[in-house]
C-alpha positions, 0 to 999 in steps of 0.5 A: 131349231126351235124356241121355246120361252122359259116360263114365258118371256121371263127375261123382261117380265115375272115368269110364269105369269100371263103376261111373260106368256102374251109377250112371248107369244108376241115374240113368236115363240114356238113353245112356252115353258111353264112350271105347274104346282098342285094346290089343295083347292084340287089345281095347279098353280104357276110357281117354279119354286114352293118358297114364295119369297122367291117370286112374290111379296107372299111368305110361306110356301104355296100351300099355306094360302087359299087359292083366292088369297094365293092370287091376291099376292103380287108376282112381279109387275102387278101380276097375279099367280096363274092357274094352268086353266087361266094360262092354257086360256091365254096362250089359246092353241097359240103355241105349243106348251111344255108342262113341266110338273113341280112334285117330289112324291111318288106314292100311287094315290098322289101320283093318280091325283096329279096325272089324273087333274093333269089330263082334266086341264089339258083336255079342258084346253083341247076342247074349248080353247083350240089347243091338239093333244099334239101342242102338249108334252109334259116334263119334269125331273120326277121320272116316277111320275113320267112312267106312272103318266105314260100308263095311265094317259100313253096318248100324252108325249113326255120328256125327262128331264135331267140334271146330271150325267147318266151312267147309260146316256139317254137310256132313262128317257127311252125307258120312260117311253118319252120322245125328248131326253132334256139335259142341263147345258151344264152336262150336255156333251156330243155323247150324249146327244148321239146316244139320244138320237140313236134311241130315236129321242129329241133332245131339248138343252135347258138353258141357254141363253149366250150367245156362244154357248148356243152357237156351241150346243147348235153345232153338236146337234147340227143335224138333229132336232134340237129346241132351245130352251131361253131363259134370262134373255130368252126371245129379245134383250132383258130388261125384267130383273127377278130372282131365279134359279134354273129348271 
């Protein structure tokens, strides 16, 4: 079984910050879940949410700021929003990383922009900071997105993201060509996690984070691969409090 830190060791500092990663790191990790955005200054910044309220002392949503004064705002701690490049930087091959791509559109040309400023970072990653292709996998709830990027860079591994129910099981992860099927605890069934296998998919439960529940969702998938995406207590007990809401 593997951890993987939901946007860092959120449980006990600001998620998606440099600091929840060094600590999860620190922790031992075996991967590192974060949130990217796309900003107008052509990057991706670190947020789970667009609503700033949520996280920082800023007001708005991500795009009514320039990118310097998007870092001026404080996201818990004293910390500063992130890029992908300064967060790849940190976490420095340490670990593998799930990306998790936050957007709702699906038109070509934006799709193009994103995938294609995606690979830039990613291989800018590989190249100077010892990260290998084989540490990324991208995710998100955008399935146009995932399609649109195995296309355009197959050589990226993807995993679908999903938070109800599908009428064919795992179907849309294996017709996307991903290599993990990741479904809400909140819908996971034996069903479902048998459909995957047999399609040859990982499975990767977000989010777990009690105790019974993760001894429960174990046995299910006893003798399969099966990362454990931890959230509010992730690696040790939480003492961080912030307000959050899942994937």
């Amino acid at each position: 079984m593997k951890v993987i830190a939901h946007r860092g060791a959120s449980g006990e500092y600001p998620e998606n910050t440099l600091l929840a990663f060094s600590e999860a790191i620190k922790q031992l990790a075996d991967g590192i879940e974060l949130d990217i955005q796309y900003h107008h200054s052509n990057n991706f910044v670190l947020l789970h949410d667009n609503d700033l309220q949520k996280t920082t002392n800023g007001k708005g949503s991500v795009n009514d700021y320039s990118l310097v004064d998007l870092q001026q705002l404080d996201a818990g701690l004293g910390e500063f929003i992130p890029t992908l490049h300064q967060a790849l930087e940190l976490i420095n091959g340490d670990c593998f990383v799930n990306i998790e791509v936050k957007t709702a559109v699906i038109d070509k040309a934006s799709l193009f922009k994103i995938i294609t400023l995606l690979q830039r970072d990613i291989a800018d990653a590989i190249n100077f900071h010892d990260f290998s292709w084989s540490q990324f996998i991208v995710s998100s709830f955008n399935h146009q997105l995932l399609a649109e990027l195995k296309t355009l860079f197959p050589k990226l591994a993807t995993a679908a993201l999903v938070a109800s129910s599908p009428l064919n099981h795992a179907q849309c992860a294996q017709q996307l060509k991903a290599i993990s099927f990741n479904p809400s605890i909140e819908i996971v069934n034996q069903q479902l996690v048998d459909d995957a296998h047999q399609r040859g998919l990982n499975v990767w439960v977000y989010t777990v984070d009690i105790k019974k529940i993760l001894k429960n969702v174990y046995l299910m998938v006893l003798m399969g691969f099966l990362p454990i995406i931890l959230s509010k207590r992730n690696i040790t007990s939480s003492s961080y409090k912030q307000n959050k809401t899942n994937f």
